[in-house]
Backbone and ligand atoms as CSV (ligand in chain L), in Angstrom:
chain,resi,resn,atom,element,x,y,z
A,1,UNK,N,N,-11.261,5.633,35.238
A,1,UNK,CA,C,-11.308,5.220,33.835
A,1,UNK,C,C,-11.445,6.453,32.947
A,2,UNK,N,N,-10.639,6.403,32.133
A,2,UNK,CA,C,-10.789,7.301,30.885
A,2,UNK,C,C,-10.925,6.925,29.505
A,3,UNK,N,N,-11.909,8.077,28.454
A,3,UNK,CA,C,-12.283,7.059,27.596
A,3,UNK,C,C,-11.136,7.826,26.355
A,4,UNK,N,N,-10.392,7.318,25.598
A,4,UNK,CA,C,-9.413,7.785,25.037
A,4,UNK,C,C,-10.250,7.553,23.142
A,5,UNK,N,N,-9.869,8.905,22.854
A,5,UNK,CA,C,-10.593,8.415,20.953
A,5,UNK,C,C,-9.064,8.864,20.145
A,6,UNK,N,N,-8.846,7.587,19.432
A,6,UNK,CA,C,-7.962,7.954,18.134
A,6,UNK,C,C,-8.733,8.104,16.891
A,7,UNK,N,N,-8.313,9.353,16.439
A,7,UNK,CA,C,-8.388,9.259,15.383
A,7,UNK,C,C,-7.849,9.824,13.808
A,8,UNK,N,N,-8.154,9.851,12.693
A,8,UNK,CA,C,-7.289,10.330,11.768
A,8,UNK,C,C,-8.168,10.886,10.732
A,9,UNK,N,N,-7.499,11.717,9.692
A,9,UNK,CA,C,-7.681,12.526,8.763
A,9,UNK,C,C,-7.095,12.195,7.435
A,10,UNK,N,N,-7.611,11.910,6.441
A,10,UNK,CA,C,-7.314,11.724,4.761
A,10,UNK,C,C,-8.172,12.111,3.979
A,11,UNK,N,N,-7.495,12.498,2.805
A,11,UNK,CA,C,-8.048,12.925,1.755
A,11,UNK,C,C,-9.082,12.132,0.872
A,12,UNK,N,N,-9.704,12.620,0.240
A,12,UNK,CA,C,-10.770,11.643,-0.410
A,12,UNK,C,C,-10.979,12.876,-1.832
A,13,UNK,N,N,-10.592,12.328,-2.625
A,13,UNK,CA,C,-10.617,13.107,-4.188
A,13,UNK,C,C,-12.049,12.098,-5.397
A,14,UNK,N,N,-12.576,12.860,-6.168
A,14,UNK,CA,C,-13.478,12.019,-6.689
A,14,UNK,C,C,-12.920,11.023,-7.721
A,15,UNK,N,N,-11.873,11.699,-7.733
A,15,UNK,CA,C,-11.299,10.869,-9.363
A,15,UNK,C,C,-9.756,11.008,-9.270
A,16,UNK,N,N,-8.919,10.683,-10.017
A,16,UNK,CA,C,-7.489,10.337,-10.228
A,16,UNK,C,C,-7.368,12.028,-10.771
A,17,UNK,N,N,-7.928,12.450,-11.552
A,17,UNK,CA,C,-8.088,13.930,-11.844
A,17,UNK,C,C,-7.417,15.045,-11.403
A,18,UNK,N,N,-7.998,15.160,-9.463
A,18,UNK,CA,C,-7.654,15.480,-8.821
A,18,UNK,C,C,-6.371,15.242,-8.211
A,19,UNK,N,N,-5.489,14.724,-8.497
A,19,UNK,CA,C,-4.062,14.488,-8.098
A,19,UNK,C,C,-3.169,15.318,-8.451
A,20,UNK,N,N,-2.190,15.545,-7.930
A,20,UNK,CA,C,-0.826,16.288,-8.315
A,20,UNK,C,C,-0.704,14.841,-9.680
A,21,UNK,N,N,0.562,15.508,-10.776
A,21,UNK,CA,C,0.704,14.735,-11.375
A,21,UNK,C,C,1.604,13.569,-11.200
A,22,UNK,N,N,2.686,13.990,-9.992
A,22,UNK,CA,C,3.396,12.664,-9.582
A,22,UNK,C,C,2.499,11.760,-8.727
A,23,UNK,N,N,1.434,12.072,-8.190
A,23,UNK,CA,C,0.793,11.335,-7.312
A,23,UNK,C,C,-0.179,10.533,-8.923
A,24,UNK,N,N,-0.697,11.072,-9.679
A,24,UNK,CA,C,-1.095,10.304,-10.583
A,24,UNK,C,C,-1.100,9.594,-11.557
A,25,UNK,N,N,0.774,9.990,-11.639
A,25,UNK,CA,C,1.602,9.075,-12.429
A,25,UNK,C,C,1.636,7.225,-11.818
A,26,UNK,N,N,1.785,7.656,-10.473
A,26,UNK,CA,C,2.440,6.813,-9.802
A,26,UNK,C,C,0.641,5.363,-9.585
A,27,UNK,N,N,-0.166,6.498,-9.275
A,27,UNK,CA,C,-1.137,5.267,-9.261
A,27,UNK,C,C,-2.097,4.856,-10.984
A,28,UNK,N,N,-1.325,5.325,-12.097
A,28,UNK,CA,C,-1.540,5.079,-13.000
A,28,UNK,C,C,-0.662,3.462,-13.444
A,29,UNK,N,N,0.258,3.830,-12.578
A,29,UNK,CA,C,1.009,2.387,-12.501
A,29,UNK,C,C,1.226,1.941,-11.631
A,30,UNK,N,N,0.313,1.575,-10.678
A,30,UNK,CA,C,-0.225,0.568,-9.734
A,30,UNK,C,C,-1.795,0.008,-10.527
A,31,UNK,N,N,-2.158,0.679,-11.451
A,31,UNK,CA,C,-3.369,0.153,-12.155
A,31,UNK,C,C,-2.363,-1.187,-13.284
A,32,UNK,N,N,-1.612,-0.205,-13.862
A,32,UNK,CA,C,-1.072,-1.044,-15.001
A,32,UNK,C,C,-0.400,-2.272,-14.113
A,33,UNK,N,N,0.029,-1.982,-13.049
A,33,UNK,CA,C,1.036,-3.468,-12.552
A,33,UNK,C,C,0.350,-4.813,-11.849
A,34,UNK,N,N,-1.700,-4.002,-12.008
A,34,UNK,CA,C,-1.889,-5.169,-11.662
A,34,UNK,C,C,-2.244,-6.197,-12.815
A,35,UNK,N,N,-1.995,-6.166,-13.552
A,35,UNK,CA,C,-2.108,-7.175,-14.740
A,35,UNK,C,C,-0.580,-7.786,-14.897
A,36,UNK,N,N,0.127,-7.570,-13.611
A,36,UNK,CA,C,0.989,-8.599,-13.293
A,36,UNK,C,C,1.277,-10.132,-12.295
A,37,UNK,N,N,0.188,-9.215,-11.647
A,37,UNK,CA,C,-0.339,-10.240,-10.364
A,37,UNK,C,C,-0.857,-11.377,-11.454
A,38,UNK,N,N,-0.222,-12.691,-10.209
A,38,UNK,CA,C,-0.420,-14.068,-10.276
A,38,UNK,C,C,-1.808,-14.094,-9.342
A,39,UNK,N,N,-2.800,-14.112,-9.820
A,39,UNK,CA,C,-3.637,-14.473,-8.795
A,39,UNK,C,C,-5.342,-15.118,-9.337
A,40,UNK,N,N,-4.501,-16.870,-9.827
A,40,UNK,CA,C,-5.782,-17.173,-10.397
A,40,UNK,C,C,-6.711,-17.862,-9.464
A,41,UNK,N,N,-6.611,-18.010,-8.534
A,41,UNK,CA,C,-7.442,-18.269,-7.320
A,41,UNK,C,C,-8.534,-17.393,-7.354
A,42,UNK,N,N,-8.238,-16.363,-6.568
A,42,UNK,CA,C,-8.823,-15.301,-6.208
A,42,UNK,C,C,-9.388,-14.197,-7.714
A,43,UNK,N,N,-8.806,-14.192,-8.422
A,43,UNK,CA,C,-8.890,-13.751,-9.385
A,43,UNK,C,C,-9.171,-12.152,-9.133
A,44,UNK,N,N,-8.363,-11.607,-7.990
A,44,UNK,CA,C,-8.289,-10.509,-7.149
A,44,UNK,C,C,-6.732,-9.810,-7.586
A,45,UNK,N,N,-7.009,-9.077,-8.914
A,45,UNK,CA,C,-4.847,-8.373,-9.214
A,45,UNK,C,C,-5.253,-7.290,-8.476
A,46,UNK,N,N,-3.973,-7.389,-7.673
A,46,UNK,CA,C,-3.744,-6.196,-6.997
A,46,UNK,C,C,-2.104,-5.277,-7.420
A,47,UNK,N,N,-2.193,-4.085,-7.394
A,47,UNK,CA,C,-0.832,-3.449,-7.751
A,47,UNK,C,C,-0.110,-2.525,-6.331
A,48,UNK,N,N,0.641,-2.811,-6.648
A,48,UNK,CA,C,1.361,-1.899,-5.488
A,48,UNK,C,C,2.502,-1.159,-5.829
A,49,UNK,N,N,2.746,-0.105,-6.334
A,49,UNK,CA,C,3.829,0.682,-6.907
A,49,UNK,C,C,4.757,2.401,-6.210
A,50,UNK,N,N,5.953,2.069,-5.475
A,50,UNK,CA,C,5.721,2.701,-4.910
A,50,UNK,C,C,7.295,4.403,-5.481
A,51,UNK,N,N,7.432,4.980,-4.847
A,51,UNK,CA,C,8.398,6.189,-5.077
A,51,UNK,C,C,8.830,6.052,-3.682
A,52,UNK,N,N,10.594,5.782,-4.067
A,52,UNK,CA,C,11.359,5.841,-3.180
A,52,UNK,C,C,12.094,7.632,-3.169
A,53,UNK,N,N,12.488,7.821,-1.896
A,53,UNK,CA,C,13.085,9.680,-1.843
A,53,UNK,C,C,14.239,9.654,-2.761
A,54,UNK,N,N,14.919,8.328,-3.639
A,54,UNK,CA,C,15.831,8.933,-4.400
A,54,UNK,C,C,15.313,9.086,-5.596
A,55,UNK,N,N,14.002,8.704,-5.826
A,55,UNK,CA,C,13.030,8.810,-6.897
A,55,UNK,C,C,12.925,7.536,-7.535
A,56,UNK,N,N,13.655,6.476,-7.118
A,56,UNK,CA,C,13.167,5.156,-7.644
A,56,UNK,C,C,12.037,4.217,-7.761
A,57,UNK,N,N,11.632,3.712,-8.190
A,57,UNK,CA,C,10.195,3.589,-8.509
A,57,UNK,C,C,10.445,2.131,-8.129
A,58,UNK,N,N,9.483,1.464,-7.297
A,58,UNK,CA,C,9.761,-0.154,-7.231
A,58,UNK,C,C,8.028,-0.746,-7.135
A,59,UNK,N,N,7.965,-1.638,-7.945
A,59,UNK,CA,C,6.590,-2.516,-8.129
A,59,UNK,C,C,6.193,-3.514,-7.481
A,60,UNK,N,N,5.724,-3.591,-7.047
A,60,UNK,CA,C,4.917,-5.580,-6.449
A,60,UNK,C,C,3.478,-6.010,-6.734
A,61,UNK,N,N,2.956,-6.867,-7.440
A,61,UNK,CA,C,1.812,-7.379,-7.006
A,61,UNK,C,C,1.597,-8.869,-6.107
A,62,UNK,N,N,0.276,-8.902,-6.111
A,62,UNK,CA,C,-0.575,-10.122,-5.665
A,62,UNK,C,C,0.176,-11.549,-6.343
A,63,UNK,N,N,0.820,-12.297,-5.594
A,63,UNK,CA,C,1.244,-13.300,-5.959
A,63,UNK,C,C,0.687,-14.919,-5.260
A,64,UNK,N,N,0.074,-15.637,-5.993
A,64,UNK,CA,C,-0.686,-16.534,-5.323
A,64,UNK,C,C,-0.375,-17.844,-5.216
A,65,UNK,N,N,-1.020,-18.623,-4.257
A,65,UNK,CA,C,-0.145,-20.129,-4.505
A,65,UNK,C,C,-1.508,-21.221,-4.214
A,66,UNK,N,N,-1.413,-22.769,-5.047
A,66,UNK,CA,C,-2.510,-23.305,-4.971
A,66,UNK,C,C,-2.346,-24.143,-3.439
A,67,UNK,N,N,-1.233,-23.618,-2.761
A,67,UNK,CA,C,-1.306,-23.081,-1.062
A,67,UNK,C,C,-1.671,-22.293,-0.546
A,68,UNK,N,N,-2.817,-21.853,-0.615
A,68,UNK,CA,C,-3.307,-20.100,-0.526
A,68,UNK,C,C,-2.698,-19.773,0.464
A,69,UNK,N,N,-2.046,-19.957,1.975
A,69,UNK,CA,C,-1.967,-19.300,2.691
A,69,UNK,C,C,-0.665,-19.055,2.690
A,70,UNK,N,N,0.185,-19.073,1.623
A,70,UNK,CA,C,1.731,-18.534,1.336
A,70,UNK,C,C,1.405,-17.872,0.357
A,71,UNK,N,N,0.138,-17.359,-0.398
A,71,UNK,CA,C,-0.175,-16.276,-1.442
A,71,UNK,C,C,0.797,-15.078,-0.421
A,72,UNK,N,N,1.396,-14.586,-1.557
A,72,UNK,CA,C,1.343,-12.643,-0.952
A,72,UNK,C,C,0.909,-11.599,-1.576
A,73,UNK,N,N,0.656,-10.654,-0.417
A,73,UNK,CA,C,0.022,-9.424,-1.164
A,73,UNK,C,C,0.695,-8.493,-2.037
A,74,UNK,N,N,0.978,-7.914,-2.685
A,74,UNK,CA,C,1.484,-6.812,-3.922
A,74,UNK,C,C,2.010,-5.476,-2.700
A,75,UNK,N,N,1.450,-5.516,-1.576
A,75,UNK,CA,C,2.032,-4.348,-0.466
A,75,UNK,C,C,3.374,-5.022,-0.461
A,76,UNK,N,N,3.596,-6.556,0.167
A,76,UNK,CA,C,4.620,-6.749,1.010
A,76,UNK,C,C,5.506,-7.243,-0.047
A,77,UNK,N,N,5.222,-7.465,-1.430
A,77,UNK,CA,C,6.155,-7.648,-2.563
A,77,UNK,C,C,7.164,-6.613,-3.017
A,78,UNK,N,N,6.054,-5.829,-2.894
A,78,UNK,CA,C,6.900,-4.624,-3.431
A,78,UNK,C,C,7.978,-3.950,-1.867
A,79,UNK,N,N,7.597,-3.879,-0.645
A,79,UNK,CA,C,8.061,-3.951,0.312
A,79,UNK,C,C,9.669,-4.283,0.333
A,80,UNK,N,N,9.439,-5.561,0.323
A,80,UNK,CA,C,10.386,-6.624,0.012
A,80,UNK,C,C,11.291,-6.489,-1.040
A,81,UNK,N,N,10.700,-6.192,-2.087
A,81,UNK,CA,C,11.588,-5.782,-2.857
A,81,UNK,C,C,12.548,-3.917,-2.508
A,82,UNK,N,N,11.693,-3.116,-2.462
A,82,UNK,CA,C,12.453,-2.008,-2.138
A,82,UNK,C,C,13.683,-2.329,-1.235
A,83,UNK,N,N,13.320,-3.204,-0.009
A,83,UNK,CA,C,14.067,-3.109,1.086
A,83,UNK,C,C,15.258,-4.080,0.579
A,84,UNK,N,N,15.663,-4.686,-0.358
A,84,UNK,CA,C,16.114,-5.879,-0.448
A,84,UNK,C,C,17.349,-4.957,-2.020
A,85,UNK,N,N,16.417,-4.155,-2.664
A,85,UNK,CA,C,17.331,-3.572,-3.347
A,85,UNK,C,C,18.045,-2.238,-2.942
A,86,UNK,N,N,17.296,-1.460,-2.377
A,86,UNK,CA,C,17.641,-0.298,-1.803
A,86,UNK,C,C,17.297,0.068,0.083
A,87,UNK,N,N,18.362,-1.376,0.354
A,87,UNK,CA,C,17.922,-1.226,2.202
A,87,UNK,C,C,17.878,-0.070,2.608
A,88,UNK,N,N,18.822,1.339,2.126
A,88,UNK,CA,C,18.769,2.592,3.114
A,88,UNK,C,C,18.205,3.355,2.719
A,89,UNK,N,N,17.132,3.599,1.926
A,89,UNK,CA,C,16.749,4.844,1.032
A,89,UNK,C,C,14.948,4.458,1.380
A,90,UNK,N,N,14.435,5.582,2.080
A,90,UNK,CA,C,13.467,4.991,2.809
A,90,UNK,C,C,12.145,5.486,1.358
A,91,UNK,N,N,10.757,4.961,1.438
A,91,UNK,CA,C,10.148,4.963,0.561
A,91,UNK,C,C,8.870,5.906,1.108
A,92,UNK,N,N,8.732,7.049,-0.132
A,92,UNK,CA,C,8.123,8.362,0.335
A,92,UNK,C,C,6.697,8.072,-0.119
A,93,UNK,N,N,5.920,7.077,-1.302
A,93,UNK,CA,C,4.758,7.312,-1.152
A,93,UNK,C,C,4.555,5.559,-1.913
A,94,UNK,N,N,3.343,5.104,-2.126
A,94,UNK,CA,C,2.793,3.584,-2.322
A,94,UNK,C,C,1.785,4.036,-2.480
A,95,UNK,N,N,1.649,3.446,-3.987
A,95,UNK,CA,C,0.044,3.775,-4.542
A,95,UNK,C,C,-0.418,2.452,-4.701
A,96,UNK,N,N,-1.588,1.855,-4.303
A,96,UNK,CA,C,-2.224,0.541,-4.226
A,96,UNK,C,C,-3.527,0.418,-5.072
A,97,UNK,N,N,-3.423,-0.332,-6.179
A,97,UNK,CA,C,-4.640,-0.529,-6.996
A,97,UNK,C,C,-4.996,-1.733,-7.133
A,98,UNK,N,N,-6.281,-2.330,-7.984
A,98,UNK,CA,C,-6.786,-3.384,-8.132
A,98,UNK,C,C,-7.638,-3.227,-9.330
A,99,UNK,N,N,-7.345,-5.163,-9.684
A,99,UNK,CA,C,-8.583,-5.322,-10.678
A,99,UNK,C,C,-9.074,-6.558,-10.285
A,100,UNK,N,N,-10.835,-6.446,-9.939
A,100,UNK,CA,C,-11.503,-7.396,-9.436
A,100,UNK,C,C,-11.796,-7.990,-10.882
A,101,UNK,N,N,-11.266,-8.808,-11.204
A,101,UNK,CA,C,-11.754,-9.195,-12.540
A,101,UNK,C,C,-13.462,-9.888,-12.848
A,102,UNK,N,N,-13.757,-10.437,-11.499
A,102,UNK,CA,C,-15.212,-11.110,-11.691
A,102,UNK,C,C,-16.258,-10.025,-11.255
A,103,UNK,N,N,-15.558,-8.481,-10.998
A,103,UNK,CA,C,-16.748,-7.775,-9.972
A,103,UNK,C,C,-16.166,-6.170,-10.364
A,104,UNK,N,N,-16.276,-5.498,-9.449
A,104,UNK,CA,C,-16.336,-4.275,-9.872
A,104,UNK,C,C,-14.854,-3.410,-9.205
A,105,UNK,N,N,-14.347,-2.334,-9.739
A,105,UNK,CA,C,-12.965,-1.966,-9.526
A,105,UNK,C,C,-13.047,-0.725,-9.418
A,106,UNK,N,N,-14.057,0.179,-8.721
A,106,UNK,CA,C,-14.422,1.127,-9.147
A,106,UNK,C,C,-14.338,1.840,-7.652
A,107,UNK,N,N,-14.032,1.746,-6.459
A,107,UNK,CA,C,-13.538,2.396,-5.522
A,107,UNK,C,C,-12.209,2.159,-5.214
A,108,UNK,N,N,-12.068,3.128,-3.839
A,108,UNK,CA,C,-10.236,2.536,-3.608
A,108,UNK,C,C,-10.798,1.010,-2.935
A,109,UNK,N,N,-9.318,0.322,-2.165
A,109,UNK,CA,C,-9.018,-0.421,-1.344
A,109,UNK,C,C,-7.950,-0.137,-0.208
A,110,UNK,N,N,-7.920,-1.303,0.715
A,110,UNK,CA,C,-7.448,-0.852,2.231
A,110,UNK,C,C,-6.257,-1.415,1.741
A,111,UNK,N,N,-5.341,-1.892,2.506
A,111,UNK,CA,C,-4.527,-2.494,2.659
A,111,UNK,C,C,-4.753,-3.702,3.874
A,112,UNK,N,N,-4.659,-5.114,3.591
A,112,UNK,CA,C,-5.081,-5.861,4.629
A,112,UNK,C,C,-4.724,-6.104,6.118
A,113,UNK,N,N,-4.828,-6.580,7.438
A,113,UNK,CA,C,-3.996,-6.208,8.089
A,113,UNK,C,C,-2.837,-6.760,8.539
A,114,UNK,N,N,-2.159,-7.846,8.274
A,114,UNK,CA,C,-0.957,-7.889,7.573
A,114,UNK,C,C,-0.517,-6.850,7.226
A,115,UNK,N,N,-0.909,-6.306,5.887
A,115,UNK,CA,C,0.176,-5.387,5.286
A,115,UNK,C,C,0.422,-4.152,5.608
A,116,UNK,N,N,-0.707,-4.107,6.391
A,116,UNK,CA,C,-0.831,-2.870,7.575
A,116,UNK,C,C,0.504,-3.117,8.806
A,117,UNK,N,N,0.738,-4.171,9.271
A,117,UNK,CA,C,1.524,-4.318,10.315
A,117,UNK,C,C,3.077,-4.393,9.617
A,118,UNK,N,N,3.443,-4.623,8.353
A,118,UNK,CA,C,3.815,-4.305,7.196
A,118,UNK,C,C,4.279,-3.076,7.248
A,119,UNK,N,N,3.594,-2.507,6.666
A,119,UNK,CA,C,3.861,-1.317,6.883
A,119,UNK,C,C,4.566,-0.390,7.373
A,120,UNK,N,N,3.742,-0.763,8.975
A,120,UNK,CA,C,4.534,0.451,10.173
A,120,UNK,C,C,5.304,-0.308,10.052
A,121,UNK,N,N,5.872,-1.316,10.343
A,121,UNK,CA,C,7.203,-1.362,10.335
A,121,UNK,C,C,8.401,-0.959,9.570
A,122,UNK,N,N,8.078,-0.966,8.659
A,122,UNK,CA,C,8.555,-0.261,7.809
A,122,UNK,C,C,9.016,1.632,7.900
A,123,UNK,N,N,7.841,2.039,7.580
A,123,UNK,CA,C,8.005,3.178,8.327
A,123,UNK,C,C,8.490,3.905,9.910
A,124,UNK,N,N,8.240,2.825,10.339
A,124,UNK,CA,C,8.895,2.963,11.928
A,124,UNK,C,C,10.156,3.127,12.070
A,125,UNK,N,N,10.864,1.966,10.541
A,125,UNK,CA,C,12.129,1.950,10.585
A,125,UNK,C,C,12.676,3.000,9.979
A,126,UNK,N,N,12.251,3.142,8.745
A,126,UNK,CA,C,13.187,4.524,7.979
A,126,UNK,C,C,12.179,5.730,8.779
A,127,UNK,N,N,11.584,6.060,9.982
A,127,UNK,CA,C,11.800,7.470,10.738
A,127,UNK,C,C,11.312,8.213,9.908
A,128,UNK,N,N,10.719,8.218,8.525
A,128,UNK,CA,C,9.572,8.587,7.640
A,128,UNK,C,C,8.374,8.477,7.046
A,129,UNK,N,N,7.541,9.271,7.410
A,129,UNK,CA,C,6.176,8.595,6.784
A,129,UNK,C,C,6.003,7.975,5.098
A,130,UNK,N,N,4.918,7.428,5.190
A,130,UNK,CA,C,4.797,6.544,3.967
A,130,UNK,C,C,3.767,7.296,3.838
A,131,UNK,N,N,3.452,7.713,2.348
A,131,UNK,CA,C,1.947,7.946,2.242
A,131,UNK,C,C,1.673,7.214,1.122
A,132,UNK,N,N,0.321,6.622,1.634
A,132,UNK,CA,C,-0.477,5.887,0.590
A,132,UNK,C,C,-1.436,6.225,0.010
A,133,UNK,N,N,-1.643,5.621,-1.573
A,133,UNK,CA,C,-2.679,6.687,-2.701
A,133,UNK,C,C,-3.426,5.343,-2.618
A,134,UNK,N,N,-4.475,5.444,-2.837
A,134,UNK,CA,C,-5.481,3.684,-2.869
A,134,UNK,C,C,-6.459,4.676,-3.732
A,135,UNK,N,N,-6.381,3.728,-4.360
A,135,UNK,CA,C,-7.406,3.828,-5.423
A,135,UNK,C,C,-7.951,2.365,-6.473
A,136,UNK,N,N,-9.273,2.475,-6.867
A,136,UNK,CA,C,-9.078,1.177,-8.029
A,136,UNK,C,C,-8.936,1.491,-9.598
A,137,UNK,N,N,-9.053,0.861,-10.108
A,137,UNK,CA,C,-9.274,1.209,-11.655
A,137,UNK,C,C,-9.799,2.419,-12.345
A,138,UNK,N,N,-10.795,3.271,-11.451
A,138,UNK,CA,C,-11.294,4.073,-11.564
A,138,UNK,C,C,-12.094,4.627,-10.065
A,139,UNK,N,N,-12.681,6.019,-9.876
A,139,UNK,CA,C,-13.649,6.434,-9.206
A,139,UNK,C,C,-12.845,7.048,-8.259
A,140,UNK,N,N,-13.143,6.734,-6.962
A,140,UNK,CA,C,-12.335,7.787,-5.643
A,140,UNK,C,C,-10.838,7.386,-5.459
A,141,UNK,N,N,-10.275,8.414,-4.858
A,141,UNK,CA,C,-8.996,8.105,-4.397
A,141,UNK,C,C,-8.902,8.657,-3.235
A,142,UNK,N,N,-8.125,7.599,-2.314
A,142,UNK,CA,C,-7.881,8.085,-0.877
A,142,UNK,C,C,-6.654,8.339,-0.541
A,143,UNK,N,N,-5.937,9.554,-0.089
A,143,UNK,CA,C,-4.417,9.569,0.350
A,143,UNK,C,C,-4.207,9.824,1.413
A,144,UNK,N,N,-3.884,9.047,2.207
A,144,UNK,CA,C,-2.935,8.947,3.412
A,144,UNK,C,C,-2.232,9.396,3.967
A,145,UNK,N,N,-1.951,10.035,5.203
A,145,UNK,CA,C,-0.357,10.523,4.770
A,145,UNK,C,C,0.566,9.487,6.025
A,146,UNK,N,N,0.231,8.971,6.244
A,146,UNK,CA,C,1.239,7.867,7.329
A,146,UNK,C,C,0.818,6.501,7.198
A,147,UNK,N,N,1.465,5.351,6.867
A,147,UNK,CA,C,1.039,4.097,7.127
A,147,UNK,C,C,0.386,4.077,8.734
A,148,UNK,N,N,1.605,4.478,9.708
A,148,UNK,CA,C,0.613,4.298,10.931
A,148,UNK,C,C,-1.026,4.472,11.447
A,149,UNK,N,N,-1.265,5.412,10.472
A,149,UNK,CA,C,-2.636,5.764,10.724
A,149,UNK,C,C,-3.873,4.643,10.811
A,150,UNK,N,N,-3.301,3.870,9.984
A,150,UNK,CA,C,-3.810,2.924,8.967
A,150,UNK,C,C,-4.206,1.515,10.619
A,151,UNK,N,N,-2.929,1.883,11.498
A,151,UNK,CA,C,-2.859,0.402,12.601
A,151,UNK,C,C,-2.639,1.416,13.993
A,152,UNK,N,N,-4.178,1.838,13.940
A,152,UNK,CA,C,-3.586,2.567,16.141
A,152,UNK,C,C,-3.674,1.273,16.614
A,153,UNK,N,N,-3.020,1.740,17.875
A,153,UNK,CA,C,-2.668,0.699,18.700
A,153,UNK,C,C,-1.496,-0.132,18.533
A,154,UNK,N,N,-0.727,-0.056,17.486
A,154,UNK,CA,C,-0.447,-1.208,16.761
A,154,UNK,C,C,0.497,-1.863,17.301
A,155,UNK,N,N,1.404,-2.990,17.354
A,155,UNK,CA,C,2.406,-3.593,17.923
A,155,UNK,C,C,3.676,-3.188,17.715
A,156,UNK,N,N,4.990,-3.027,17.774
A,156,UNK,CA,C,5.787,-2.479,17.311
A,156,UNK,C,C,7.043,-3.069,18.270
A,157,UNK,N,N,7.888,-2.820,17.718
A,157,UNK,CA,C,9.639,-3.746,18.219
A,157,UNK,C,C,9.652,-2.681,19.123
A,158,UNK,N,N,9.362,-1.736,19.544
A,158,UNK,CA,C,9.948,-0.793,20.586
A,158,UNK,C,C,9.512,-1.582,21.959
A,159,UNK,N,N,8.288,-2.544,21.779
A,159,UNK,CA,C,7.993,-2.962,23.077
A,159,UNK,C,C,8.697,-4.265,23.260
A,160,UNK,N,N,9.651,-4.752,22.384
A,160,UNK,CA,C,10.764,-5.716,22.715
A,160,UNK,C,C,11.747,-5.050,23.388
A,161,UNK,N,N,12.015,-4.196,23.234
A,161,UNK,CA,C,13.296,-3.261,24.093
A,161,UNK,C,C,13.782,-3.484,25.373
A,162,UNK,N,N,14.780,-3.975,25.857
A,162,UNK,CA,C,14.704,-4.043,27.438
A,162,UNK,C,C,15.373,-3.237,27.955
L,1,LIG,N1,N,-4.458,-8.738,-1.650
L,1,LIG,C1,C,-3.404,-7.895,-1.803
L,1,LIG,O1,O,-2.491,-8.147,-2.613
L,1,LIG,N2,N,-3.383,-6.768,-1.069
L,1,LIG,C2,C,-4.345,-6.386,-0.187
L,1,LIG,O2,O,-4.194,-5.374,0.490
L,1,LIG,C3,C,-5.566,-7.182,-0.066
L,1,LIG,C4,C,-5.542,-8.510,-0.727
L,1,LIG,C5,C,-4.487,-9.968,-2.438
L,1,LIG,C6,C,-4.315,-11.232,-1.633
L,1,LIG,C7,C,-4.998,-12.241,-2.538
L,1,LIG,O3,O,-4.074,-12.679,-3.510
L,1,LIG,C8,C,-6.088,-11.446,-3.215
L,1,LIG,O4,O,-5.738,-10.084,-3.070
L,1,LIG,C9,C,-7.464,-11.689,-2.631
L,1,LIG,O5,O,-7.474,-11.520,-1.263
């Protein structure tokens, strides 16, 4: 038996401050896009805004249903959308924000794990990392530099392969 440790490395900045300015453009509007999210349930807007490598910019939030469990998250909206408008042009960074409207908005957030499995796939497919900026409304920001990081272990179509 061997005992195997994964693990990973990200940035942690105190404030939006600290950003390059495309990195703080970009999660300046993942703040603004969550006051697009549908989400009177939860009353949880989330933004997801991301920069594609041809420099296209594509948005998603939190979209909810008084079926909660067909709500989607603002990751896999915007996802969905990139892939749906620009299938070959793979997407270089995703900044993820929130506004807890009943509570406080003042650290980052994860990505759930769904949108984690989301994700790598994604990245698995366009053969480029994703890096993600998470941050909330204000206070720390965390950057990423691979969705995978986000899901060791994780499942992946390579083990459908025969
Ligand atoms: N939500 C997201 O949009 N992204 C996440 O990464 C976490 C959760 C949404 C789902 C639901 O509409 C609300 O936030 C509360 O869970």
């Amino acid at each position: 038996m061997e005992k195997h440790l994964q693990q990973f490395e990200f940035s942690v900045y105190d404030d939006i401050t600290g950003l390059n300015d495309a990195d703080a453009w970009l999660l300046n509007e993942a703040r603004e896009v969550t006051q697009h999210a549908y989400a009177p349930y939860s009353h949880f807007q989330v933004g997801a805004v991301m920069r594609l490598v041809n420099g296209e910019i594509i948005a998603g939030s939190n979209q909810e249903n008084a079926s909660f469990p067909i709500g989607l998250c603002a990751e896999r909206v915007a996802l969905a959308a990139a892939a749906s408008v620009y299938p070959e042009v793979a997407i270089e960074t995703i900044a993820i924000s929130y506004h807890n409207v009943n509570g406080e908005s003042g650290h980052p957030i994860s990505p759930c794990g769904i949108c984690r499995q989301s994700l790598a796939e994604t990245e698995n497919r366009q053969q480029e990392p994703i890096r993600l900026i998470l941050g909330g409304l204000s206070g720390k920001v965390f950057i990423i530099e691979r969705a995978n990081d986000l899901l060791p272990l994780g499942f992946s179509g390579s083990e459908l392969s025969i």
